[in-house]
N, CA, C and O atoms as a CHARMM CRD file, in Angstrom:
* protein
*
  276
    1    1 UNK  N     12.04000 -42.58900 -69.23900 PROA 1      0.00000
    2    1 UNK  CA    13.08500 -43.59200 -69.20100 PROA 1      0.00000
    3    1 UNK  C     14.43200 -42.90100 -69.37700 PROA 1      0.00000
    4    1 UNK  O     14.54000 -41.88100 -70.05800 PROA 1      0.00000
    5    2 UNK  N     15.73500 -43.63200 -68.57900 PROA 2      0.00000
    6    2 UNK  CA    16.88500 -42.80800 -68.32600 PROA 2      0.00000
    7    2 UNK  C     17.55600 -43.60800 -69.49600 PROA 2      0.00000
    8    2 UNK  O     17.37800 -44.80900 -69.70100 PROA 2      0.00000
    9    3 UNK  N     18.45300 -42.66400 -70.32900 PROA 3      0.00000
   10    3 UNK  CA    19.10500 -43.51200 -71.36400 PROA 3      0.00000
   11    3 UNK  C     20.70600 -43.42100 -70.79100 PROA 3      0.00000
   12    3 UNK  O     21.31100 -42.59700 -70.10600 PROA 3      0.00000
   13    4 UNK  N     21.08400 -44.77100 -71.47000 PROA 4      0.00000
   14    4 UNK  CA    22.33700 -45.40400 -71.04700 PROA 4      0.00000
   15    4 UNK  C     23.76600 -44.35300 -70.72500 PROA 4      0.00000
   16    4 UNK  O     23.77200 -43.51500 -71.62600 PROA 4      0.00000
   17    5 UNK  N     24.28400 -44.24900 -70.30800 PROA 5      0.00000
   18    5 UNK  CA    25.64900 -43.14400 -71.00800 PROA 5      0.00000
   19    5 UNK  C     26.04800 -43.27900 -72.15900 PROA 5      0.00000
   20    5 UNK  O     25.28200 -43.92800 -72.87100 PROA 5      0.00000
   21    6 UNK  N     26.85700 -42.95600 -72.57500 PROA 6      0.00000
   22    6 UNK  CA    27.61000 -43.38900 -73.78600 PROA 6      0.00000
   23    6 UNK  C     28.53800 -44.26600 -74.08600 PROA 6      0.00000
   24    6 UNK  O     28.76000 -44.66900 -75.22800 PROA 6      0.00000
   25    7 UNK  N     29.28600 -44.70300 -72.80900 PROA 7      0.00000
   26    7 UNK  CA    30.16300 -45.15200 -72.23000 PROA 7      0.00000
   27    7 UNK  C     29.89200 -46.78400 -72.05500 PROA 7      0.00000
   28    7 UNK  O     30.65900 -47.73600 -71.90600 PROA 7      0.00000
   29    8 UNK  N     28.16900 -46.64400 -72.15900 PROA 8      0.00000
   30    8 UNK  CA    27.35200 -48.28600 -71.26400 PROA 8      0.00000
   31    8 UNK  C     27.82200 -49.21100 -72.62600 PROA 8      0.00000
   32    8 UNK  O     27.29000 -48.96600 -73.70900 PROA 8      0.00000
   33    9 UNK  N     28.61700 -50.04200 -72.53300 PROA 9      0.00000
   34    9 UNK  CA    28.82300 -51.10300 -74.07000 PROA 9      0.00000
   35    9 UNK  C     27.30500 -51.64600 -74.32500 PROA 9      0.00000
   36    9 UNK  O     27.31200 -52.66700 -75.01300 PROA 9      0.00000
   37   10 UNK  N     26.25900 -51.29200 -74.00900 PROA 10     0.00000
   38   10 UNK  CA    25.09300 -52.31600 -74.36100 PROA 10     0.00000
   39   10 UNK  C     25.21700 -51.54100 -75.90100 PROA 10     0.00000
   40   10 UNK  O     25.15100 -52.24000 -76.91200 PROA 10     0.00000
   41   11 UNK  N     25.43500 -49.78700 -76.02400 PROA 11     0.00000
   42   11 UNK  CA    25.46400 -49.14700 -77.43200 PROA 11     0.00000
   43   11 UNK  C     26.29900 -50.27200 -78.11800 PROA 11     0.00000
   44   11 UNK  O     25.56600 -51.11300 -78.63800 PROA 11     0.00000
   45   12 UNK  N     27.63500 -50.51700 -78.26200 PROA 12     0.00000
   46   12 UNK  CA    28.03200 -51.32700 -79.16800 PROA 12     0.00000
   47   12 UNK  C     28.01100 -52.62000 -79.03800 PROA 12     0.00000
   48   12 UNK  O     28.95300 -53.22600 -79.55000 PROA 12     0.00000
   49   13 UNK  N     27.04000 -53.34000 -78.39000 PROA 13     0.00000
   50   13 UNK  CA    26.71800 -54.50700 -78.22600 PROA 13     0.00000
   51   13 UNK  C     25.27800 -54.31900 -79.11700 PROA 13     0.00000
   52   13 UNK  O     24.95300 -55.40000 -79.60800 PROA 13     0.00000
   53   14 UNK  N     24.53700 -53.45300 -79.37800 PROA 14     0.00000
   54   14 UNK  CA    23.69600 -53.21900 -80.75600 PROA 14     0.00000
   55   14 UNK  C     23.98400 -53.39900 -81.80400 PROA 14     0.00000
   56   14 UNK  O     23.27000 -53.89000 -82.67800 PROA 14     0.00000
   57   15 UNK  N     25.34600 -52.94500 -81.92400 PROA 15     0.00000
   58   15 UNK  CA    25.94800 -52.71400 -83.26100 PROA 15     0.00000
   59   15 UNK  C     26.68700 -54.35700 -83.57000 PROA 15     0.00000
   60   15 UNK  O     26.80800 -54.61600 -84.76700 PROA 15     0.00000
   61   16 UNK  N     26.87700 -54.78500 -83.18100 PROA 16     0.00000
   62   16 UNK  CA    28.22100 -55.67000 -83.07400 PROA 16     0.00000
   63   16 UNK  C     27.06600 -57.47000 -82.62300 PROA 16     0.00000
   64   16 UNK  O     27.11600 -58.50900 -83.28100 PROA 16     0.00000
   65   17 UNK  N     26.55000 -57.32400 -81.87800 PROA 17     0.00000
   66   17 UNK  CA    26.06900 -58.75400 -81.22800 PROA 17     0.00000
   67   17 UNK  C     24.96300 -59.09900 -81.66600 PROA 17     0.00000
   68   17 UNK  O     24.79100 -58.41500 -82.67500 PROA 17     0.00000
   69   18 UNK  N     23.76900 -60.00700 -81.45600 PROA 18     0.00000
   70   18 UNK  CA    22.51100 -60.48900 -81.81700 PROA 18     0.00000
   71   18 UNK  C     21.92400 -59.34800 -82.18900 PROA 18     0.00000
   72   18 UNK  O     21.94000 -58.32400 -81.50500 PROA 18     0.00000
   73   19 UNK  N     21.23000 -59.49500 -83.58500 PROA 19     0.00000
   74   19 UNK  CA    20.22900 -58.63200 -83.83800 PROA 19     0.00000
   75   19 UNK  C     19.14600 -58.06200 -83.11900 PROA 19     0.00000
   76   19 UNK  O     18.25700 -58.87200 -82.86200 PROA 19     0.00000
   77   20 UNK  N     18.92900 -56.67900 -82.64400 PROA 20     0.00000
   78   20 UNK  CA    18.05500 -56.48400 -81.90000 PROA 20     0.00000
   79   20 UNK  C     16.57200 -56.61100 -82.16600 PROA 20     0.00000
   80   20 UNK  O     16.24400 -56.05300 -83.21300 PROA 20     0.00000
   81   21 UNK  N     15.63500 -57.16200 -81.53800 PROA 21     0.00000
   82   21 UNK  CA    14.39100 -57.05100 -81.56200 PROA 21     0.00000
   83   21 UNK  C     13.63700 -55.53800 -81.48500 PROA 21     0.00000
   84   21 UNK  O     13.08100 -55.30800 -80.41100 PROA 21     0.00000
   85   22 UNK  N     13.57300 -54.62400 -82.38400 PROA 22     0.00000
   86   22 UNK  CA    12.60400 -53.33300 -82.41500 PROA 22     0.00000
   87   22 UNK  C     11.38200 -53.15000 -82.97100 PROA 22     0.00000
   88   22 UNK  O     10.87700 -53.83400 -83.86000 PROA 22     0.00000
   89   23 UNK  N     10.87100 -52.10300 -82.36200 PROA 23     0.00000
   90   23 UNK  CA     8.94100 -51.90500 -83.08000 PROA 23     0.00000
   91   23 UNK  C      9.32100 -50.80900 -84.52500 PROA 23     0.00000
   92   23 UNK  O      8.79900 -50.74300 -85.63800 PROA 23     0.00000
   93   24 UNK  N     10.38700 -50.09000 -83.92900 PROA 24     0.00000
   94   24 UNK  CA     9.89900 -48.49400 -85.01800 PROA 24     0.00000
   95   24 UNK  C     10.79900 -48.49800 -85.94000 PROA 24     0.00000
   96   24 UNK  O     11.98000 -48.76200 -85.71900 PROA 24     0.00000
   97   25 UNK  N     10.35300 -48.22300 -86.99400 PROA 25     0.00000
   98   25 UNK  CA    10.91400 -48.79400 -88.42700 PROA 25     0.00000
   99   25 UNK  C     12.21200 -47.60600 -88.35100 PROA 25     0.00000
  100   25 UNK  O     13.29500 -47.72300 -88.92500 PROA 25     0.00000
  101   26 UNK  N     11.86100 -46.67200 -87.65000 PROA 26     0.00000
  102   26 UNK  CA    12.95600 -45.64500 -87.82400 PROA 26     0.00000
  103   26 UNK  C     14.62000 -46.61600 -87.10000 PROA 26     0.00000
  104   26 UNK  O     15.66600 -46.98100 -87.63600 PROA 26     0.00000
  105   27 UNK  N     14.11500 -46.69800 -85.79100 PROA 27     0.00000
  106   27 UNK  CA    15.13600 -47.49200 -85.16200 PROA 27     0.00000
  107   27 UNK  C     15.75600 -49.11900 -86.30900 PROA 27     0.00000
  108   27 UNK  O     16.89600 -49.48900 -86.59100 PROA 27     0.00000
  109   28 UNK  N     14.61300 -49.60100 -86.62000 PROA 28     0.00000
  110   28 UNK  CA    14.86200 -50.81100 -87.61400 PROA 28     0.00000
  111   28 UNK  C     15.67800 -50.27100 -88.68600 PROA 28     0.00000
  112   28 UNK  O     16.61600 -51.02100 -88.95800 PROA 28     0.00000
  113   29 UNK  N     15.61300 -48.97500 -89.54000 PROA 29     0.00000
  114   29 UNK  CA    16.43900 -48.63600 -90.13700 PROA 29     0.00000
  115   29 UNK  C     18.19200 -48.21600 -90.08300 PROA 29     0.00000
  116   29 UNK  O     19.16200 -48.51700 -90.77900 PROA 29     0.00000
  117   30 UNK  N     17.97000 -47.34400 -88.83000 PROA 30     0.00000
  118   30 UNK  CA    19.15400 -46.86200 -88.09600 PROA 30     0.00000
  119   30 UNK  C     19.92900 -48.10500 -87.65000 PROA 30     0.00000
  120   30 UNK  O     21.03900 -48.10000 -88.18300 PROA 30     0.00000
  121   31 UNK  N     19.80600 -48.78500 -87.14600 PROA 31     0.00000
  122   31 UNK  CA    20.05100 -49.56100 -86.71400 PROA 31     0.00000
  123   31 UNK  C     21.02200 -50.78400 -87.76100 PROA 31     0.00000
  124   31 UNK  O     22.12100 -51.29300 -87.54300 PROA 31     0.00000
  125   32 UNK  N     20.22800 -50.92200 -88.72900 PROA 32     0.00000
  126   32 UNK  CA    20.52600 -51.93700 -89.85800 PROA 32     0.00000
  127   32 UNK  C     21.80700 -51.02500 -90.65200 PROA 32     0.00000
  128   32 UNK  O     22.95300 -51.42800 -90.84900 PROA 32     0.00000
  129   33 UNK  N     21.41500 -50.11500 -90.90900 PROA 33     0.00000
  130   33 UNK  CA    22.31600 -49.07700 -91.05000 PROA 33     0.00000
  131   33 UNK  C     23.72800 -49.25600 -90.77900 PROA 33     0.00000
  132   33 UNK  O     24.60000 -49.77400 -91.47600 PROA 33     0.00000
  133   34 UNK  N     23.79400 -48.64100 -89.44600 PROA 34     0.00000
  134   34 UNK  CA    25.24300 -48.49400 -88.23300 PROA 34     0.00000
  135   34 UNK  C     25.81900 -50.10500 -88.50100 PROA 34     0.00000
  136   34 UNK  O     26.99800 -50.30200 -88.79500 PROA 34     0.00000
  137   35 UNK  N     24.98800 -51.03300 -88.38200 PROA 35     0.00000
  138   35 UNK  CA    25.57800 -52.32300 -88.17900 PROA 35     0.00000
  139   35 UNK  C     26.23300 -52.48400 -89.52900 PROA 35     0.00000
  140   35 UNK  O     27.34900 -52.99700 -89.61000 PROA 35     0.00000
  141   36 UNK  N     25.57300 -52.06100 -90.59300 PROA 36     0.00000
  142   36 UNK  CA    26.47000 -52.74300 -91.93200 PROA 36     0.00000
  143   36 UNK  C     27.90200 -51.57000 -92.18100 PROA 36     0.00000
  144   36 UNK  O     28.91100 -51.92900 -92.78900 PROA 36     0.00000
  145   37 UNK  N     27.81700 -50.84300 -91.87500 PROA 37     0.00000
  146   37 UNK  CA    28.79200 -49.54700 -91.16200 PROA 37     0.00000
  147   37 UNK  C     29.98300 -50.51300 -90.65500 PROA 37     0.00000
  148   37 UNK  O     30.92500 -51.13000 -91.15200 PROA 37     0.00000
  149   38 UNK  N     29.33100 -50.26700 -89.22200 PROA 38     0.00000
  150   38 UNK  CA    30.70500 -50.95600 -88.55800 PROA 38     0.00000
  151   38 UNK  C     30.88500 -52.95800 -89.45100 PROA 38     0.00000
  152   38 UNK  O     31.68800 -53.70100 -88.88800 PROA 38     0.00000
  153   39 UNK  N     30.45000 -53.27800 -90.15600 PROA 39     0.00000
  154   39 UNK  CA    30.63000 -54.44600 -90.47300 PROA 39     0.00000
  155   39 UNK  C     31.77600 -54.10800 -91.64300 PROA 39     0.00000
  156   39 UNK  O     32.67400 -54.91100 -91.89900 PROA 39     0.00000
  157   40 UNK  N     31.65300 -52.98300 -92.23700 PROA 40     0.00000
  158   40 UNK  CA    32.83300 -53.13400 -93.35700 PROA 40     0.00000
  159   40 UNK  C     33.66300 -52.06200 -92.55600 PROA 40     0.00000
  160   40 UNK  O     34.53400 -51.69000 -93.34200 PROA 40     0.00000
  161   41 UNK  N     33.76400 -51.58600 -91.71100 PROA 41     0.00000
  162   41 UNK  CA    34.59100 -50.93400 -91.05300 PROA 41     0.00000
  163   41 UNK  C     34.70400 -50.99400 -89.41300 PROA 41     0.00000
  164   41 UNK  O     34.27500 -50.00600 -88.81700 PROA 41     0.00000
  165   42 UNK  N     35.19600 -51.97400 -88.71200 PROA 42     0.00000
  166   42 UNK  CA    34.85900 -51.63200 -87.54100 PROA 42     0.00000
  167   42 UNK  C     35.49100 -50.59600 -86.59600 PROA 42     0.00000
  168   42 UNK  O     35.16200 -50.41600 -85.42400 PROA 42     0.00000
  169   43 UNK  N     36.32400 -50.02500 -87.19200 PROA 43     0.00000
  170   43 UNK  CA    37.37900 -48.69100 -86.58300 PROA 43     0.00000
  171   43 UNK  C     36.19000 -47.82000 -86.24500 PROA 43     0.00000
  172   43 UNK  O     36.24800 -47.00300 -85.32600 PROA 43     0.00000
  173   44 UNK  N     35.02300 -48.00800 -87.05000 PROA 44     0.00000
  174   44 UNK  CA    33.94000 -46.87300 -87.09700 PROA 44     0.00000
  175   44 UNK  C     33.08200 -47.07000 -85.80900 PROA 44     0.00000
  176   44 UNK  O     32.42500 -46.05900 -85.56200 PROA 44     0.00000
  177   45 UNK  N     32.95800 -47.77300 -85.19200 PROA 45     0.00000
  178   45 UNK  CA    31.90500 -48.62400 -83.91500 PROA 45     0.00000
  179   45 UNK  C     31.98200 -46.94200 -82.92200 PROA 45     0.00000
  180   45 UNK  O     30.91200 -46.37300 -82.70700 PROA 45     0.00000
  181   46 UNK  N     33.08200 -46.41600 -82.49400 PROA 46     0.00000
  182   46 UNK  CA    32.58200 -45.34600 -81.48100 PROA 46     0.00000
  183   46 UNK  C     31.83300 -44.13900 -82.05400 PROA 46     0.00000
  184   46 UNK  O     31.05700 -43.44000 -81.40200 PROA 46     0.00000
  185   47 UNK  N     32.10900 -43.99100 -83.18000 PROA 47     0.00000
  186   47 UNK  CA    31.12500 -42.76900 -83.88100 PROA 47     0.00000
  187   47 UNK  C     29.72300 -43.19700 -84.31200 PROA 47     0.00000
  188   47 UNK  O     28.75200 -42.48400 -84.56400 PROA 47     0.00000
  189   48 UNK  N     29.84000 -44.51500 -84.33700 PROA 48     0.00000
  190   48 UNK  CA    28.10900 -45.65100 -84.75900 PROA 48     0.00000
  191   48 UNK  C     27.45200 -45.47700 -83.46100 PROA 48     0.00000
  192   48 UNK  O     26.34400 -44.95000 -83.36000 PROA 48     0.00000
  193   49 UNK  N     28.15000 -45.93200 -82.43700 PROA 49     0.00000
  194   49 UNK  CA    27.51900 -45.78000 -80.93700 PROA 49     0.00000
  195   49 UNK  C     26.73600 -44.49200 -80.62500 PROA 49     0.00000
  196   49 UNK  O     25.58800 -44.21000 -80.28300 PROA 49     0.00000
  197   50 UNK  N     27.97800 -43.78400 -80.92200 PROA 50     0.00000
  198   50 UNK  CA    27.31100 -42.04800 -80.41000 PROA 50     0.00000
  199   50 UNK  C     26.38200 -41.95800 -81.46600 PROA 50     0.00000
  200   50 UNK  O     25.27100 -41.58400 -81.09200 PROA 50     0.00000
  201   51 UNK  N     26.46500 -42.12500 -82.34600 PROA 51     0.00000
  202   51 UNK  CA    24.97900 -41.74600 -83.60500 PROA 51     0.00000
  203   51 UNK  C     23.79000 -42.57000 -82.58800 PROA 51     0.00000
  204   51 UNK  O     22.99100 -41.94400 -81.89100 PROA 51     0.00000
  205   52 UNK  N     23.84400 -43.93700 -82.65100 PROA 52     0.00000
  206   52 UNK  CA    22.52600 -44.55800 -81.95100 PROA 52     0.00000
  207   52 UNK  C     22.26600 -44.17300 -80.64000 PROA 52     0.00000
  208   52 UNK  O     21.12600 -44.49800 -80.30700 PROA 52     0.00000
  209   53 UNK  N     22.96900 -43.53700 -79.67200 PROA 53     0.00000
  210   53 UNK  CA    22.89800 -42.63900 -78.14500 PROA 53     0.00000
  211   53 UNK  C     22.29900 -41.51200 -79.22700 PROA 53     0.00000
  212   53 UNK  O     21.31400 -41.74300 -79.92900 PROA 53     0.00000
  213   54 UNK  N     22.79200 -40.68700 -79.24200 PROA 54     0.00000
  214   54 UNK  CA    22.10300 -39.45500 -80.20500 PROA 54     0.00000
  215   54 UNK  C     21.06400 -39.85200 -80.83900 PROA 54     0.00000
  216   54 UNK  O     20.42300 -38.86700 -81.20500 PROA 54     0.00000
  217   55 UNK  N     20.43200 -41.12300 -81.24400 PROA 55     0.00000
  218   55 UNK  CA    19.47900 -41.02700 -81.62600 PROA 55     0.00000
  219   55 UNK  C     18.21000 -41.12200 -80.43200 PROA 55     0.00000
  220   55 UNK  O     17.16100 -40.49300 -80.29400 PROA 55     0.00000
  221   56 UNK  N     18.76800 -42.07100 -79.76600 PROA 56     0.00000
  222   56 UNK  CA    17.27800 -42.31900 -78.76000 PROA 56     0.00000
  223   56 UNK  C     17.41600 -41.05200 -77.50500 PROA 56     0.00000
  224   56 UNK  O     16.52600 -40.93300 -76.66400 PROA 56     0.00000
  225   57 UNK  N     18.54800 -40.21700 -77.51300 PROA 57     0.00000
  226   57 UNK  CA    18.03300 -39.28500 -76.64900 PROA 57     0.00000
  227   57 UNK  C     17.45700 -37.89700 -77.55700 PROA 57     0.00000
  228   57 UNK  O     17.24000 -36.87700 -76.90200 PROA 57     0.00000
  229   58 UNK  N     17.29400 -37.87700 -78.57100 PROA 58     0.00000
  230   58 UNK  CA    16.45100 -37.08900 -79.35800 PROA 58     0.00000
  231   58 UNK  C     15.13300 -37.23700 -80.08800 PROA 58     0.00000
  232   58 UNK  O     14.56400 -36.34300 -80.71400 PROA 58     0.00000
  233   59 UNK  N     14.63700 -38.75400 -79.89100 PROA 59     0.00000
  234   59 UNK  CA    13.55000 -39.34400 -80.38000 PROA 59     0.00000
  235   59 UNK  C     13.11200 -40.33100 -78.92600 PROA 59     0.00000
  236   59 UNK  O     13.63000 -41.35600 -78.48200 PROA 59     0.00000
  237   60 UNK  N     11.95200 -39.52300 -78.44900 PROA 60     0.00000
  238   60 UNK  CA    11.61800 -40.32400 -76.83100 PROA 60     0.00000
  239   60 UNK  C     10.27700 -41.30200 -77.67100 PROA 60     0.00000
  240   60 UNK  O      9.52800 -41.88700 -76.88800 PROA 60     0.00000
  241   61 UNK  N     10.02800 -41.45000 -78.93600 PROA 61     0.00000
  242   61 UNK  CA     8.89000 -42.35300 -79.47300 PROA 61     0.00000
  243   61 UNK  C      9.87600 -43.79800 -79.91600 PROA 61     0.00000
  244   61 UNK  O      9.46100 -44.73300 -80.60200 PROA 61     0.00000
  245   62 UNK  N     10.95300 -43.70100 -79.45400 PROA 62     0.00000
  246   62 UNK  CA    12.15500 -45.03200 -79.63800 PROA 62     0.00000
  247   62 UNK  C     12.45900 -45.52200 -78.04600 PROA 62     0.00000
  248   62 UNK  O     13.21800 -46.46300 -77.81400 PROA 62     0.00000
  249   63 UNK  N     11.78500 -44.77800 -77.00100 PROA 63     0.00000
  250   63 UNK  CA    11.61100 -45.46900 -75.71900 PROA 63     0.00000
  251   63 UNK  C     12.16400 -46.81200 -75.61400 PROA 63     0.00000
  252   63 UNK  O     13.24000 -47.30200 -75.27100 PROA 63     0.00000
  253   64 UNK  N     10.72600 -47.34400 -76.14800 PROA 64     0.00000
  254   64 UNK  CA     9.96300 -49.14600 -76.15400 PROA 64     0.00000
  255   64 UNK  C     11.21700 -49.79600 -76.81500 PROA 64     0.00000
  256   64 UNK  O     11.34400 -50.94600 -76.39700 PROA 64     0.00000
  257   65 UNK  N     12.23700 -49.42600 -77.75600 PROA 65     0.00000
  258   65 UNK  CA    13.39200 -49.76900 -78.57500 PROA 65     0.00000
  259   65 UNK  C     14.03100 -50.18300 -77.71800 PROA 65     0.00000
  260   65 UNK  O     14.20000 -51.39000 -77.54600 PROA 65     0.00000
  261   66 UNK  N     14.55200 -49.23400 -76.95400 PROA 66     0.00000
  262   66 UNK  CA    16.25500 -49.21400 -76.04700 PROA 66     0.00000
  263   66 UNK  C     15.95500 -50.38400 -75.15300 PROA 66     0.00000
  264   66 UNK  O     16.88700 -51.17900 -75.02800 PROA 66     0.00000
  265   67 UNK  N     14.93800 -50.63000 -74.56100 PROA 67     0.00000
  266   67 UNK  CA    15.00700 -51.68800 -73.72900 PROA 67     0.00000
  267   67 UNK  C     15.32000 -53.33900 -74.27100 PROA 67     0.00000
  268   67 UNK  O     15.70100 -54.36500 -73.70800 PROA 67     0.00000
  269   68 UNK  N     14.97000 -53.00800 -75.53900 PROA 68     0.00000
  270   68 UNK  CA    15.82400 -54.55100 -76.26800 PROA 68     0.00000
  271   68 UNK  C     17.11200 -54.45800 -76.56200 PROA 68     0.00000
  272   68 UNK  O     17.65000 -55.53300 -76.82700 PROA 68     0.00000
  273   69 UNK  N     17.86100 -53.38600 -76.60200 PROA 69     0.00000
  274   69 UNK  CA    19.05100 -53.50400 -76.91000 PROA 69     0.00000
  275   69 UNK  C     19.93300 -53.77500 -76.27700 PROA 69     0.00000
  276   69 UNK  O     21.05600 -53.84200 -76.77800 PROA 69     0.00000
């Protein structure tokens, strides 16, 4: 599976919009994470993005993830 650019807003539409539906507790963590991040800071959202891009192109067992986001 081809992952998004960095550039694709679906990354900060993770962070920012409806809670995503995920299987892997790693992603469920990361995820919950970045969002309470950018929630008390949202200046922070482009360095949250690139962390969650950096994450699923270094963990290919978060595949099944990206497609809900």
């Amino acid at each position: 599976m081809s992952i998004p650019a960095i550039s694709d807003p679906k990354w900060r539409s993770a962070l920012t919009g409806a809670e995503p539906k995920v299987n892997s507790l790693a992603t469920k963590l990361l995820l919950s994470r970045l969002r309470e991040e950018v929630r008390h800071n949202p200046s922070g959202i482009g360095r949250a993005a690139a962390e969650l891009h950096e994450f699923f192109a270094n963990n290919a067992f978060a595949a099944r993830d990206l497609v809900n986001l």
